[in-house]
N, C-alpha and C positions, 0 to 999 in steps of 0.2 A: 395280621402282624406286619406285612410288607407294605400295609398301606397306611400303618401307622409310623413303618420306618421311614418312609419317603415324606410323609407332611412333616416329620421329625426335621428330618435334612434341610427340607425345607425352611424352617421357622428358622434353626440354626443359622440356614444362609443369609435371612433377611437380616435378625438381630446381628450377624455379624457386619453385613453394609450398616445397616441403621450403628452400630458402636464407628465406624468407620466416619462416617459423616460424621456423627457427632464430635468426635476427637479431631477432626481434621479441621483446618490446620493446627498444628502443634509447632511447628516452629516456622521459620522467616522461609516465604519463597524466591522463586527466582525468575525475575523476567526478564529475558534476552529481547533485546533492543536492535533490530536487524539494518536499523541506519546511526550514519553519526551523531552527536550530539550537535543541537539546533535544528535538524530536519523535521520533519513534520511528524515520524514515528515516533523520534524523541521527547514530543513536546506532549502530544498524545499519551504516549505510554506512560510519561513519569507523574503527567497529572492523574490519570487513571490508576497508578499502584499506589498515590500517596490514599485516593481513598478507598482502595480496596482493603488498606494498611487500618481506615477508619473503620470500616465494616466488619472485616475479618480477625483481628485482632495484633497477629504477626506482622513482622515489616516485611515488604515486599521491595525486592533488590533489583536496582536497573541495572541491566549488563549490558553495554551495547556492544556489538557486532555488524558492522558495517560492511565489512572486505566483501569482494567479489557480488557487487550488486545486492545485495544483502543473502547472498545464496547461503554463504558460512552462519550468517546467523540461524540459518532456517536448518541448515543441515544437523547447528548444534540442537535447537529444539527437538529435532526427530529422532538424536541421539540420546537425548538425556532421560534417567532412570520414569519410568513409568509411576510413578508413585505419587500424582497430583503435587510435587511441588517446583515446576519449572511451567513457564507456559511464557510463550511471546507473539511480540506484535512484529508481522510480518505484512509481506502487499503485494501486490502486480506479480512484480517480476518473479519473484524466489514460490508465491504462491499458483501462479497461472501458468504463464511463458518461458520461464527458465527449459523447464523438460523440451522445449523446442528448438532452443536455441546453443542446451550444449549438447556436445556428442557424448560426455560423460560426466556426467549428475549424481553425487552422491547420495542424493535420497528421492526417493519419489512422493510427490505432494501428495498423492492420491491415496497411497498406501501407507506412509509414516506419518502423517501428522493427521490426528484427530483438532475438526474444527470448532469452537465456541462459541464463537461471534464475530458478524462483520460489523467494525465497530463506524467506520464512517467513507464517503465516498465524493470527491472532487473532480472537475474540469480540468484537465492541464491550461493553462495559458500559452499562448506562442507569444514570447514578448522579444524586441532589440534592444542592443545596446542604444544609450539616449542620442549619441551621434551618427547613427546612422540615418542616413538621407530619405527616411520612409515615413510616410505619416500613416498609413491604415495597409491591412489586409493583402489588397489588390496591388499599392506601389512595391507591397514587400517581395509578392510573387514577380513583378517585372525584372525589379533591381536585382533578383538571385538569376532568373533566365538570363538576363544580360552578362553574367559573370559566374558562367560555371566552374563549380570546381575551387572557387578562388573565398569562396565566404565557410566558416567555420560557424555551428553549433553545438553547445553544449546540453546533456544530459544529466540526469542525476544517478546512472548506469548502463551498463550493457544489460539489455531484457526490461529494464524497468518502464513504465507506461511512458515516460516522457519521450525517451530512446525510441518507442515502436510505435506512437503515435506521430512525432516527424518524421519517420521511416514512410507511414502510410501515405502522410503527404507529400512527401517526395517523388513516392510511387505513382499520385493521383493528379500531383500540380507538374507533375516533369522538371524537377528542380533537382541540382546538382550543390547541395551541400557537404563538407565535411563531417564526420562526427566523433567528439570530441567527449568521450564520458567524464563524470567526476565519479568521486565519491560521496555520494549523496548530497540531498539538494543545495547547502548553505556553498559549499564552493565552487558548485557552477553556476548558483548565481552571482557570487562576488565574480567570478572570470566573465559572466554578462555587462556586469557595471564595469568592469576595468576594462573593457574593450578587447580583454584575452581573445573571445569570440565574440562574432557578432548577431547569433540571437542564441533563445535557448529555448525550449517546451517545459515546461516544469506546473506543478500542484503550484498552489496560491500563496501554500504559508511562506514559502522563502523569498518571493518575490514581492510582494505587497509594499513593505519596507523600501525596496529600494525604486519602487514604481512611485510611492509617495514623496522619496528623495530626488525625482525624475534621472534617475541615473539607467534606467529602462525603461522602455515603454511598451505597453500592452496594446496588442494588434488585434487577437481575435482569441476564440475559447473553441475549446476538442468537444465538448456537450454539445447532444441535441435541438438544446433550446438555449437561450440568453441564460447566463449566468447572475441571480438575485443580486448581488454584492457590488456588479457592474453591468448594468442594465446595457450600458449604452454601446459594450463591447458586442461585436457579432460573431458567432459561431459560424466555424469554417465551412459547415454544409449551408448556411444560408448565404456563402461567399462565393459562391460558383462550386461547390462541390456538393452535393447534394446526396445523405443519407453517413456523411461523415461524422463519426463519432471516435473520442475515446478517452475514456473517463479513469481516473486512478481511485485506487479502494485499500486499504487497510480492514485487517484483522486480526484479531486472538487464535494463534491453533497451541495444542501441547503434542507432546511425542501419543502416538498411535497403542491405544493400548493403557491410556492413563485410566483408572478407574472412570465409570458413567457416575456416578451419585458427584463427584468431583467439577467435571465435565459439566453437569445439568448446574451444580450450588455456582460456578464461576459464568455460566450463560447469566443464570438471574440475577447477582451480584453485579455484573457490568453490564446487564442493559437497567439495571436500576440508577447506576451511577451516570449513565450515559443521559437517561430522562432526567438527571438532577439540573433545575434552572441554570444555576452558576459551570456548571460541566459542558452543558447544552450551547449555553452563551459564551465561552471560551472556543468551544471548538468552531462553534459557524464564525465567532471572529477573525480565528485563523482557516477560514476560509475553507470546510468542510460543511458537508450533511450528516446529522447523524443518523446513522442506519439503524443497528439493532438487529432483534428477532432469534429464531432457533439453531442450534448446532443444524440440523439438516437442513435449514434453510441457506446455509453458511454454504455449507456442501454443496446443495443444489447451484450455488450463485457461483464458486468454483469451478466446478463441472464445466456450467456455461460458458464461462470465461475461456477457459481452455477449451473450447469447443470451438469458441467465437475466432482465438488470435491462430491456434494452429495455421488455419487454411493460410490468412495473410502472412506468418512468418515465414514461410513455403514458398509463397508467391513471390516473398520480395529476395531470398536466400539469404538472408540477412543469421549471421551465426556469431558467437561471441569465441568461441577455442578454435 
């Protein structure tokens, strides 16, 4: 009898995920947008909900949330109802490095937000303004020793890869720049071209544009190895610093706690969208990889990240409050 009540229970629990899935969505979701509009979250997330909107059926709603590094958006994610209908694209900073860099964090990455996917992963560029008297790499590293203190760079936030990747070379080249954050990438690249400051670290998609309008120019990439898009640019570890890296990544997380069957249908749904040709060839245009793969592969790639930047935000005492 008790082992007829328990497979009972059991069946119960399944058909009731299995009606869950199937009913769900039932009405429009919501996806919080953790940079401003034109940034590279931006451009990402609204192309990715218009065809989730195609696949799923409901509209999926861009919210962005930019303020505080993208922290506020992320904190909204971790706060909003569990119920699979909120999920956003957040990155670096609000996902990795934030917990390091304030003294008080309103949500913990680790603990509140359950992950779906890394949706894609780029080089920062170190590019100057077009007037500045530098032609590569190495003049750029003189002309800043020669004038410490006295030249200004712009970010795309406090925490965010751009912010902690010219931190690092600061800490490695012995350069004495200001730093100057925006709110998200599109206005400290317009402050690079207006000569607001004179260089900036930034992802590809904001700069591209006005590298092609030579109103900047590109010096060298935070990657490993050469960057496909710009073969001829050198990475700052094959520039005399050697084993220097630091690359910016984007993902999908929901609040902690959101149904798994949810969770699992929006992993496969957006690395399907992600393989789609015209998806694939939009995003490496704007100057990304597409990634992909599992919720705990997502996790694991987090994990490491925060494992990776702790020790250097330590090193450099580099704090945003």
């Amino acid at each position: 009898m008790k082992r007829r009540t328990a497979l009972s229970a059991i069946a119960l629990a399944g058909a009731s995920a299995l009606a869950r899935a199937q009913a769900w969505p039932a009405r429009a979701l919501r996806m919080i947008l953790t940079a401003p509009p034109g940034s590279s979250i931006d451009v990402l997330g609204r192309l990715i909900a218009e065809k989730l909107r195609e696949r799923l059926g409901p509209p999926v709603i861009a919210d962005n949330r930019p303020q505080a590094g993208g922290t506020v958006g992320t904190d909204a994610i971790a706060k909003a109802e569990r119920d699979g209908y909120t999920l956003g694209l957040s990155f670096t900073g609000p996902l990795a490095t934030a917990p390091f860099l304030y003294s008080k964090l309103a949500y913990d990455p680790a603990r509140d937000l359950a992950p779906i996917v890394l949706v894609g992963t780029a080089p920062n560029l170190l590019a100057v303004n077009g007037a500045l008297p530098v032609a590569n790499f190495a003049e750029f590293v003189q002309y800043v020793r020669a004038r410490p203190g006295q030249l200004n760079y712009a970010s795309i936030g406090n925490g965010s890869s751009s912010h902690l990747a010219m931190e690092l070379l600061k800490a490695q080249a012995n350069l004495h720049l200001v730093h100057i954050p925006y709110n998200g990438a599109p206005p400290a690249a317009q402050a690079a071209a207006a000569g607001d400051v004179q260089a900036i670290m930034s992802n590809p998609t904001s700069l591209l544009p006005l590298i092609d309008a030579k109103k900047i120019r590109p010096l060298a990439v935070t990657s490993a190895t050469r960057w496909a898009p710009m073969k001829e640019l050198p990475t700052i570890a094959e520039s005399g610093f050697p084993g220097f890296e630091a690359i910016a990544w984007n993902g999908f997380v929901a609040p902690a706690g959101t149904p798994r069957d949810v969770i699992e249908r929006l992993n496969r749904e957006i690395n399907a969208i992600l393989q789609a040709n015209d998806v694939k060839t939009r995003i490496e245009a704007a100057g990304w990889d597409v990634a992909g793969g599992g919720p705990a592969q997502f996790a694991a790639f987090m994990r490491a990240e925060r494992e990776r930047w702790a020790p250097v935000i330590a090193r450099s005492g580099t704090r945003v409050d």
